[in-house]
C-alpha positions in Angstrom: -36.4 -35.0 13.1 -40.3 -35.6 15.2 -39.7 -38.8 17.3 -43.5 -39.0 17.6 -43.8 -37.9 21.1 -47.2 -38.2 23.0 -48.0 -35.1 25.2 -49.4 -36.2 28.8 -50.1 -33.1 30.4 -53.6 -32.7 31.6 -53.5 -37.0 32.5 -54.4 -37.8 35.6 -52.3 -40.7 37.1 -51.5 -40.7 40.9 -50.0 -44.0 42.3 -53.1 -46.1 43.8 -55.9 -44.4 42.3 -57.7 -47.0 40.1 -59.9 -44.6 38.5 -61.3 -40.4 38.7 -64.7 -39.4 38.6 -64.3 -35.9 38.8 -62.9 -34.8 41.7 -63.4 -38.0 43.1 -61.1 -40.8 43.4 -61.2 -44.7 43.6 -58.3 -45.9 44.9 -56.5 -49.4 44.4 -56.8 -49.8 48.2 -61.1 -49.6 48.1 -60.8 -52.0 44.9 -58.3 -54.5 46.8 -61.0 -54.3 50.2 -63.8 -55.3 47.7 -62.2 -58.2 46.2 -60.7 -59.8 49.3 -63.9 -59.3 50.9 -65.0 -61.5 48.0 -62.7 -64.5 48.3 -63.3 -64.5 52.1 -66.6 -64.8 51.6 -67.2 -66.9 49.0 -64.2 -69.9 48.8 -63.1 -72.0 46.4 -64.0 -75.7 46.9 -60.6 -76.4 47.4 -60.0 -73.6 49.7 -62.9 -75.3 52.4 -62.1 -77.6 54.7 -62.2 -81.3 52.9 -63.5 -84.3 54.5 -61.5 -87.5 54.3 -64.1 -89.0 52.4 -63.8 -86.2 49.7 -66.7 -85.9 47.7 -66.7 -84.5 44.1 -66.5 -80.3 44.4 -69.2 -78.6 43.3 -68.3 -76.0 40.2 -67.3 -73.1 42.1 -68.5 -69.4 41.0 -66.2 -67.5 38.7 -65.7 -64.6 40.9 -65.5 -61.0 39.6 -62.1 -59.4 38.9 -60.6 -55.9 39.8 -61.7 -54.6 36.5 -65.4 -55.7 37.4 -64.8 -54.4 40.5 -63.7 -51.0 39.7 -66.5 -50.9 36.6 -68.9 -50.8 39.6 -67.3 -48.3 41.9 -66.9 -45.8 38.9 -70.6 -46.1 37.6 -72.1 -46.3 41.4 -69.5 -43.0 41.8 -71.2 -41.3 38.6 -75.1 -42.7 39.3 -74.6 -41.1 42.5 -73.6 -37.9 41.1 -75.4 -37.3 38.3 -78.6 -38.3 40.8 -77.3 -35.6 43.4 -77.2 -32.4 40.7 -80.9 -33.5 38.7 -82.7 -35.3 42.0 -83.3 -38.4 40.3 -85.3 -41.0 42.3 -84.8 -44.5 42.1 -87.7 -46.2 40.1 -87.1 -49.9 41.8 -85.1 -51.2 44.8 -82.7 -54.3 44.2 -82.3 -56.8 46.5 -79.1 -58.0 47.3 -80.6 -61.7 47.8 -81.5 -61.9 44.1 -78.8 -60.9 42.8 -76.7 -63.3 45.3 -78.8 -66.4 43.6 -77.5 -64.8 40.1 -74.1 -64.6 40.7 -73.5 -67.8 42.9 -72.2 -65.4 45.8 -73.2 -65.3 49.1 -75.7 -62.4 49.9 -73.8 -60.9 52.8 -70.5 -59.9 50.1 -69.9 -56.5 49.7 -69.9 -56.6 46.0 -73.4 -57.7 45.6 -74.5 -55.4 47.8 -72.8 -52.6 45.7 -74.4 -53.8 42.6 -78.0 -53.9 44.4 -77.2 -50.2 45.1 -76.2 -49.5 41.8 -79.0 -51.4 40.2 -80.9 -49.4 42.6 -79.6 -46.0 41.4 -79.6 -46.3 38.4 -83.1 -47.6 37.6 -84.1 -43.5 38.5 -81.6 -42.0 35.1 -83.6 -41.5 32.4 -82.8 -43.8 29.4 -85.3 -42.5 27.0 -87.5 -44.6 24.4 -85.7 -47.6 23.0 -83.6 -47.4 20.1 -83.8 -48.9 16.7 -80.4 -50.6 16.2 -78.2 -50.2 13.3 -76.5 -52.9 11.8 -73.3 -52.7 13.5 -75.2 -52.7 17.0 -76.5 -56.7 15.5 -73.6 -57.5 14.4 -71.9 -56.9 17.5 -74.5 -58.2 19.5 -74.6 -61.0 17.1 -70.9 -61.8 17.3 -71.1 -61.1 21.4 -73.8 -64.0 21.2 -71.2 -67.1 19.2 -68.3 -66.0 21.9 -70.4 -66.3 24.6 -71.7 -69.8 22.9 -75.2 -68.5 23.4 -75.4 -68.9 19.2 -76.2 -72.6 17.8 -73.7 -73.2 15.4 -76.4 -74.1 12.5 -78.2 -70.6 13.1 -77.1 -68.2 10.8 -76.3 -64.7 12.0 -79.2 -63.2 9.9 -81.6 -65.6 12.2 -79.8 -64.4 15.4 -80.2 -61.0 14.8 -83.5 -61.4 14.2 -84.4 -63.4 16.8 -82.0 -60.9 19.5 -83.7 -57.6 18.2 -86.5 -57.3 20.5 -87.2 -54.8 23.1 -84.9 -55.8 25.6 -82.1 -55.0 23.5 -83.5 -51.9 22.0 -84.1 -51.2 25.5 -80.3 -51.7 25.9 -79.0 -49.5 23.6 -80.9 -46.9 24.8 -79.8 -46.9 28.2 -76.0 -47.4 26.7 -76.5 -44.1 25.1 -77.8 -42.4 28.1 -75.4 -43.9 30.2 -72.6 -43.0 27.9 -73.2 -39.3 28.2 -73.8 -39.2 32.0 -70.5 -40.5 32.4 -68.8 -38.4 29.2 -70.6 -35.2 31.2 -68.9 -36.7 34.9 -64.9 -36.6 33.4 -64.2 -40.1 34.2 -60.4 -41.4 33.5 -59.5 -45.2 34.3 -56.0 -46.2 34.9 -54.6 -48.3 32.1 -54.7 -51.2 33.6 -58.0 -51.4 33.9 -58.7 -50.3 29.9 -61.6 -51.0 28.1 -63.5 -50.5 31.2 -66.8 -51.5 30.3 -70.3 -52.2 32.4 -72.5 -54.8 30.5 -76.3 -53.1 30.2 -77.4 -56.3 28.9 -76.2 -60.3 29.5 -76.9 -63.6 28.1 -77.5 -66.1 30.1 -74.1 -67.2 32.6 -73.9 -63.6 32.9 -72.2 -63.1 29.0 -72.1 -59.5 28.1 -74.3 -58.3 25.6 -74.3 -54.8 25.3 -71.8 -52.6 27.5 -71.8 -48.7 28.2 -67.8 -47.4 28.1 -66.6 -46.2 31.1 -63.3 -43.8 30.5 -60.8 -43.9 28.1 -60.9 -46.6 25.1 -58.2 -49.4 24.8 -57.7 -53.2 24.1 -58.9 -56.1 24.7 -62.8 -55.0 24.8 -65.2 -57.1 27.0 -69.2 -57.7 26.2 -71.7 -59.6 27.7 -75.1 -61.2 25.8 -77.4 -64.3 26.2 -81.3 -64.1 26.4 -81.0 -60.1 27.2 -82.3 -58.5 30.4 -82.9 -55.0 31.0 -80.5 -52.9 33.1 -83.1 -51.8 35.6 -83.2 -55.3 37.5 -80.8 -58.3 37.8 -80.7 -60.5 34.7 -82.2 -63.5 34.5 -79.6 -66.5 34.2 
């Protein structure tokens, strides 16, 4: 009798490695330094020093997790790469300040400065002309749009889509696709915890994915990002 056993040969899955990009590893350790280097840099209200006359906090960031964190270190890994073998050249330089003012973090944190640099890369990989979107692509962005609550409730989803397809998300999808085979071509695995690993190539506003490239293996629990839709090659506008 089968007992539906799974073959794991050929996995990759060393203790402390948060994800492979080819030969390449990114350890749990470098994800860890990132994120601590974070929350020292950018406290809670409650973590500062209060006066005793306590005024009311002001609404702290929402700081990125280790999956955000590691979403960044594998595509700044595979950018860097795939720049390397076909001499791409970067197309537009991203300033850490702006995307600082974005985020609500302070421009000295190491993870803004690794997004500037991956901003930066990746502006040189060719994305190609946009594409037309099918009607899966609007109804996910369409459905990314009410969870983010970037949808009115009275506007139907027909409207939305309309309204949505433009050239910045046409412009999206075709830097998804590029992006998706880059890092199909670059053998990325993810460890499970960190599955659906996703990087949003366009954001509503509040920094809601729109539309994501995949980054590894598939699993649950996908994440997207969508509001009024900027363009991978700089910071979105929130």
């Amino acid at each position: 009798m089968a007992f539906g056993l799974v073959a794991l040969s050929g996995c990759r899955a060393e203790p402390g490695v948060a994800a492979y990009v080819g030969d390449q590893r990114i350890t749990e350790d470098a994800v860890t330094a990132v994120v601590a280097d974070l929350r020292a840099k950018n406290p809670t209200p409650g973590e500062e020093s209060a006066a005793p006359e306590a005024r009311p906090p002001a609404p702290a960031p929402q700081l990125p997790g280790r999956g955000e964190v590691v979403s960044v270190l594998v595509l700044a890994e595979v950018c860097e790469q795939v720049s390397a073998e076909q001499n791409h050249q970067p197309r537009s330089q991203v300033q850490a300040v702006q995307l600082a003012q974005q985020f609500g973090l302070t421009p000295d944190t190491d993870y803004v400065r690794r997004v500037a640099d991956l901003y930066t890369c990746l502006s040189g990989v060719p994305t190609g002309a946009p594409v037309t979107p099918t009607d899966q692509d609007l109804a996910d962005v369409v459905a990314a749009g009410r969870e983010a609550g970037a949808i009115p409730a009275d506007v139907t989803d027909e409207a939305a889509a309309r309204q949505l397809d433009g050239e910045q998300f046409r412009t999206a999808l075709a830097t998804r696709r590029a992006l998706a085979e880059v890092v199909a071509a670059h053998d990325v695995t993810v460890n499970p915890r960190y599955r659906p690993l996703e990087f949003p190539v366009l954001s509503f506003a509040g920094n809601a994915p729109a539309v994501s490239v995949p980054l590894g293996e598939a699993g649950t629990g996908a994440v997207t990002d969508v509001s009024t839709p900027d363009p991978l090659a700089g910071p979105a506008d929130s």
